[in-house]
Every structure is written in C-alpha cells, then in structure tokens.
Backbone as a printed PyTorch tensor [residue, N CA C, xyz], in Angstrom:
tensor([[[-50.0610, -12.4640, -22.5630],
         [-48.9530, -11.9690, -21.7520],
         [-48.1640, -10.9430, -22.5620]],

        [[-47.7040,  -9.7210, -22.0590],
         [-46.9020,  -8.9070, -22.4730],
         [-45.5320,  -8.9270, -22.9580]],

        [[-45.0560,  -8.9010, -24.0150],
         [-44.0240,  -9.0590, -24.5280],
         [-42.8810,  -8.9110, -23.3180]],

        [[-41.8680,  -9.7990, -22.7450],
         [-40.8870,  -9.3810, -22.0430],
         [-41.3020,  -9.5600, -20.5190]],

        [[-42.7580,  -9.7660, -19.9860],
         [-43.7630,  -9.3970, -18.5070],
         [-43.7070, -10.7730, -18.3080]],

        [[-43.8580, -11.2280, -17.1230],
         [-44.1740, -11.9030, -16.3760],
         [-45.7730, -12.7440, -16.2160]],

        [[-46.2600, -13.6750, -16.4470],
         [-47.2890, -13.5650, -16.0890],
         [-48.0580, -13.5220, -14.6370]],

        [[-49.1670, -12.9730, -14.7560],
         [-49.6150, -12.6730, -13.2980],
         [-49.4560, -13.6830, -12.0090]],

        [[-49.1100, -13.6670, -11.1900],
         [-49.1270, -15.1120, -10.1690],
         [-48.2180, -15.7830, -10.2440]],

        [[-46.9110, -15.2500, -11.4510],
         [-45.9650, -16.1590, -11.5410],
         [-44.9570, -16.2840, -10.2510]],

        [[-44.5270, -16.7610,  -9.7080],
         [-43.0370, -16.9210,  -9.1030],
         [-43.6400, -17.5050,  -7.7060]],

        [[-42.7480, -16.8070,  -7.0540],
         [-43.0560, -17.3850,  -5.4670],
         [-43.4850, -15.7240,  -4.8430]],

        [[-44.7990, -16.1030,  -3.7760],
         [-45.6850, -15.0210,  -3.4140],
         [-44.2780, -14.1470,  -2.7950]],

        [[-44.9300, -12.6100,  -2.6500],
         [-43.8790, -11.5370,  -1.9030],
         [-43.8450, -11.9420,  -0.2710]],

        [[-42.2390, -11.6080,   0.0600],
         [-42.3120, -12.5510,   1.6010],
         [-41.4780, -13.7860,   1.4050]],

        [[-41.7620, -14.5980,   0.5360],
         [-41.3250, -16.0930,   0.8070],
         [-39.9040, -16.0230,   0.3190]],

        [[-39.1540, -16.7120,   1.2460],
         [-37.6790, -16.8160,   0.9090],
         [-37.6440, -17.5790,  -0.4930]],

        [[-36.4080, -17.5520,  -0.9240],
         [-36.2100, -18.6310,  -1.9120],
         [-34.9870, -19.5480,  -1.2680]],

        [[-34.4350, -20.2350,  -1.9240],
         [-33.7180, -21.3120,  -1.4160],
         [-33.1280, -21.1470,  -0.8060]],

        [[-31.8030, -20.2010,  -1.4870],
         [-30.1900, -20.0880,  -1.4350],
         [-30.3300, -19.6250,   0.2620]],

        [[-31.4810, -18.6110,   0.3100],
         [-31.5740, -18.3250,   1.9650],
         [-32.0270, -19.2090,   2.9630]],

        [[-32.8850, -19.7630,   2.7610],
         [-33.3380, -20.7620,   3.3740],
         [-32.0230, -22.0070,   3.6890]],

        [[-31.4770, -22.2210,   2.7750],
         [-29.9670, -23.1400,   3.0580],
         [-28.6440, -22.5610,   3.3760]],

        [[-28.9960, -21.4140,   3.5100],
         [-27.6180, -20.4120,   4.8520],
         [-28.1970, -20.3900,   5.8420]],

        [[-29.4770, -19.8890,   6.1650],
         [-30.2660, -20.1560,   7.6400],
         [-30.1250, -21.1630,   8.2660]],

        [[-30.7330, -22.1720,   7.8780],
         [-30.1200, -23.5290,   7.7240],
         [-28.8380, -23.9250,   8.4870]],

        [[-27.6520, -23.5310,   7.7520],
         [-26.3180, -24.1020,   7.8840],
         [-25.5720, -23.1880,   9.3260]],

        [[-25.9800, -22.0290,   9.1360],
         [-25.8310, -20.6870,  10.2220],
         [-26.3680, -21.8730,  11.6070]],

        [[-27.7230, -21.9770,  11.4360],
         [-27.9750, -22.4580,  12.7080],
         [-27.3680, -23.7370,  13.4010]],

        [[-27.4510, -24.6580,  12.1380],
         [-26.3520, -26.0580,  12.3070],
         [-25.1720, -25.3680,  13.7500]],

        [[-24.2750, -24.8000,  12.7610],
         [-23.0060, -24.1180,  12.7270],
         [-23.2910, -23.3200,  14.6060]],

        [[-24.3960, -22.8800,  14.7820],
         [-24.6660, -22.3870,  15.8410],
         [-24.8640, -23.3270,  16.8780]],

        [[-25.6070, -24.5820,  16.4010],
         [-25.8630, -25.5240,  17.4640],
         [-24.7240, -26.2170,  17.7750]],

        [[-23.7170, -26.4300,  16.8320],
         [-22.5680, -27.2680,  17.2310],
         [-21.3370, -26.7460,  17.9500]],

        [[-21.6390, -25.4440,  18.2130],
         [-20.2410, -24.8080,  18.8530],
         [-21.0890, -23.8640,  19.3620]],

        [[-22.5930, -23.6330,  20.6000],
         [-22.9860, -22.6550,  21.4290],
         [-21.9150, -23.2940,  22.6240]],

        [[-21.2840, -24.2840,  23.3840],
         [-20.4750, -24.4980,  23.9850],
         [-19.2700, -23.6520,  24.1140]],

        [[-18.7130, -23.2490,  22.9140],
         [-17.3850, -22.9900,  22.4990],
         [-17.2720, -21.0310,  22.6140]],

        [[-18.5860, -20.6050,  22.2750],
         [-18.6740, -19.1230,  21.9430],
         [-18.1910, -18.6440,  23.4810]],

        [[-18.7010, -18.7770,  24.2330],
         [-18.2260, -18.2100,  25.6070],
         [-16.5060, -18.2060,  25.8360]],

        [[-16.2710, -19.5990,  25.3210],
         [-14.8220, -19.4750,  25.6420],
         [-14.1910, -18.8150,  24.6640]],

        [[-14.4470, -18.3970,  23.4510],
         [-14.0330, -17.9660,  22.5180],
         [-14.0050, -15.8700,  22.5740]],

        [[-15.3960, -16.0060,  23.2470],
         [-15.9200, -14.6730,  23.7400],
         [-14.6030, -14.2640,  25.0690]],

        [[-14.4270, -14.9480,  25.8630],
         [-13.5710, -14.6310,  26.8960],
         [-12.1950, -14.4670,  26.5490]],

        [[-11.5830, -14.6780,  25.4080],
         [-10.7120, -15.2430,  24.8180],
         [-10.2760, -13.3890,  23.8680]],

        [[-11.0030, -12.9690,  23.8190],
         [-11.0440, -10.9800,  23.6760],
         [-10.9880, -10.2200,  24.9750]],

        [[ -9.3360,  -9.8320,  24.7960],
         [ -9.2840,  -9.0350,  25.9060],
         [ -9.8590,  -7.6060,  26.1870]],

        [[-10.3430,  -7.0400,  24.7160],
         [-10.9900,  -5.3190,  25.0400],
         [-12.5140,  -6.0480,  25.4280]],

        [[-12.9360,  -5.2800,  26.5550],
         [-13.9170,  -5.6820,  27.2370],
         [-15.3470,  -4.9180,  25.8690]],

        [[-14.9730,  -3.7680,  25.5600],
         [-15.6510,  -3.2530,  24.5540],
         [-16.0170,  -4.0860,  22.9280]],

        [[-14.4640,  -4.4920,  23.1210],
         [-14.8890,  -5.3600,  21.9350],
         [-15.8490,  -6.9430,  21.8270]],

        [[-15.6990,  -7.4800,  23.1950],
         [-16.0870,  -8.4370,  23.4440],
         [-17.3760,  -8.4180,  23.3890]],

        [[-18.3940,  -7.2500,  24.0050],
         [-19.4370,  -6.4340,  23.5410],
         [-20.3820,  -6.6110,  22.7770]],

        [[-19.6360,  -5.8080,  22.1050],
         [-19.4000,  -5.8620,  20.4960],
         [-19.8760,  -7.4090,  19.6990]],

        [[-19.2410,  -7.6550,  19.7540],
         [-18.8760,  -9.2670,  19.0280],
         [-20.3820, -10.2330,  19.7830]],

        [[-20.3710, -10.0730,  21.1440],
         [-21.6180, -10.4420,  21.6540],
         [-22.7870, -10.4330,  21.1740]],

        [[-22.8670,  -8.8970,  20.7490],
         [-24.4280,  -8.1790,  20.5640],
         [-24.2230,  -8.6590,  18.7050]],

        [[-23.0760,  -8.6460,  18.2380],
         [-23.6560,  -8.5390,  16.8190],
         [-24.2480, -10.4500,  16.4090]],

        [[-23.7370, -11.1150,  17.3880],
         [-23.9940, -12.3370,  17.6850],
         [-25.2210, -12.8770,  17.8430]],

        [[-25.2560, -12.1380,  19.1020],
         [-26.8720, -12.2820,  19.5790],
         [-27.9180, -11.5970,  18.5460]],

        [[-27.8800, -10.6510,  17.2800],
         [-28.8500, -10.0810,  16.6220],
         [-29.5970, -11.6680,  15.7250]],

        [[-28.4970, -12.7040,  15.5510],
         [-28.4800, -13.6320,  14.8440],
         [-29.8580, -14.5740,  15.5610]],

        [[-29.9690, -14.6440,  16.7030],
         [-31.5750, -14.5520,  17.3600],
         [-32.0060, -14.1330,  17.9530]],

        [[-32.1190, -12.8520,  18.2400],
         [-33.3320, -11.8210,  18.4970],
         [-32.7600, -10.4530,  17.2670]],

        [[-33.3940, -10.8280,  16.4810],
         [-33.6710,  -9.9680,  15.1570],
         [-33.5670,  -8.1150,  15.8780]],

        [[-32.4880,  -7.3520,  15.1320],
         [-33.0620,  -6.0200,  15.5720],
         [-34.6810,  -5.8280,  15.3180]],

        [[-35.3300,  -4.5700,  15.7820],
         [-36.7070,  -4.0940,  15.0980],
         [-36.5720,  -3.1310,  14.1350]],

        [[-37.1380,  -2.9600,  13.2130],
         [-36.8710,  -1.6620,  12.6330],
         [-37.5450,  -0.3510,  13.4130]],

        [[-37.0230,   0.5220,  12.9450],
         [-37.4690,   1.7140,  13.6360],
         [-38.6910,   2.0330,  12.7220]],

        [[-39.2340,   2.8000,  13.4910],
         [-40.7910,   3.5400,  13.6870],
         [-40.6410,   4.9440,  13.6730]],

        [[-41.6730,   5.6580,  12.8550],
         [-41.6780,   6.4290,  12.5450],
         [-43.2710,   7.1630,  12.6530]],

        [[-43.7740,   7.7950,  14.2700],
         [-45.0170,   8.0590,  14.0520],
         [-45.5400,   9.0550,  13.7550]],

        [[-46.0960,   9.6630,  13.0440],
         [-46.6400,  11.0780,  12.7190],
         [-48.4010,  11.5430,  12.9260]],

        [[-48.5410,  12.6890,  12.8390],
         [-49.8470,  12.9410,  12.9930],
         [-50.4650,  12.6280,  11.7720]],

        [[-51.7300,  13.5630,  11.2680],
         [-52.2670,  14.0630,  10.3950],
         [-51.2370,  14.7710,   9.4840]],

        [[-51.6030,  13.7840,   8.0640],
         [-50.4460,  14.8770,   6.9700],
         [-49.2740,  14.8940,   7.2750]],

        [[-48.5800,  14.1280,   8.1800],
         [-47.2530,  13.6790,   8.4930],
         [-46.7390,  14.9210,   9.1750]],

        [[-47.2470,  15.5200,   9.9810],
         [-47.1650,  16.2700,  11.4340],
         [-47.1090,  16.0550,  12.5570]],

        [[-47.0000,  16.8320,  14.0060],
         [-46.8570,  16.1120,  14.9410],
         [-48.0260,  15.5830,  15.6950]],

        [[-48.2620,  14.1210,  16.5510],
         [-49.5070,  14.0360,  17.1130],
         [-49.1670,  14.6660,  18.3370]],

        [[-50.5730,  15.3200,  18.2550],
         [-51.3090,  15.7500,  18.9860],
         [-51.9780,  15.1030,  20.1120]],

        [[-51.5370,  14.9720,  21.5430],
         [-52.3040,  14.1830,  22.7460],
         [-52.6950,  15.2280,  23.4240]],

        [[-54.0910,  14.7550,  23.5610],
         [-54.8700,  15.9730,  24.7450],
         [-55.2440,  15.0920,  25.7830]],

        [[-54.9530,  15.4050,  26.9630],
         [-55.3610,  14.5910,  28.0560],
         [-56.2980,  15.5230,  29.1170]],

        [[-57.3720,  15.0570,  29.2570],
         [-58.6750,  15.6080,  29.4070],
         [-58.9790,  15.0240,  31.1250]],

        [[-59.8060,  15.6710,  31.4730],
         [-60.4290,  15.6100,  32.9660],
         [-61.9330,  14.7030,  33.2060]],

        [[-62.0490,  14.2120,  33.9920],
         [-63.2780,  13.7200,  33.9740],
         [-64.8580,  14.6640,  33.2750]],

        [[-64.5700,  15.7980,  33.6380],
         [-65.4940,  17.3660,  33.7950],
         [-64.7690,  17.7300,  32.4350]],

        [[-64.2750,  17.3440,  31.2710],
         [-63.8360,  17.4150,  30.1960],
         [-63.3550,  18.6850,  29.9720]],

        [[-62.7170,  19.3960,  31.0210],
         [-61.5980,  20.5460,  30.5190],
         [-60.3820,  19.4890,  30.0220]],

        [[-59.5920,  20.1800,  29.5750],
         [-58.3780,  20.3460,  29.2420],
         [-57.6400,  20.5890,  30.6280]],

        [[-55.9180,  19.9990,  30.6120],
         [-55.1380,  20.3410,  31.4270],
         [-54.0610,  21.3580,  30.6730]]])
C-alpha cells in the first residue's frame, strides 16, 4: 500500500450512504409520518397564497425527488440531427 493511500476496496462501495444520512432520512420520515395530519392545517395557516406554494412544493420535493436536468447533444457535443424520412425514402 502506498504511503498515505487507501487500500484498494477499502471503505463503503461509491453510492452507498453512510450512517449519519441514513439516520436523518430516517428521523425526517418518522417526523413526516407523525404530523402528515397537521401539514395541511399548518399549510392553510399562510395567508400569501404564493407562499403557501412555495412551502408546498419545497415539501413535496422531500418525496418525489426533483430530476436532474439533461443535457442532449449530437456528435462531438453538437446539435442532433433528426431526419424524418418517407416511406419512398426522400427526405421532407
């Protein structure tokens, strides 16, 4: 092993949580199951209709995960190219 390096295979594979997250997930959801009753009234309870929104959606990301964005490119990171063709294989 290399002075200061890691050895190969050491730790936990790339991907896998480690604890500390795994026991906020955890407690988040607890915390979620014991007061989904309460959020509505709490939600109604904000009079800017915008803000209420707001507070909703950043709520709701907590289960249904944003997606990340996408980024598609052609060839060589250019634009694709769609040709949509005829039975009789001209071009339109």
């Amino acid at each position: 092993m290399a002075k200061g390096g890691k050895r190969p295979g050491a730790g936990r594979p790339a991907g896998t949580l480690g604890k500390v997250t795994i026991d906020v997930r955890e407690a988040m959801a607890d915390f979620a199951r014991r007061h989904v009753d309460q959020v509505s009234g709490w939600l109604m309870e904000v009079e800017d209709p915008g803000k209420r929104l707001d507070l909703y959606l950043r709520a709701l990301e907590y289960h249904v995960p944003k997606l990340g964005r996408t980024e598609h490119t052609g060839h060589g990171g250019g634009p694709i190219v769609v040709n949509i063709g005829r039975e009789d294989g001209r071009i339109l």
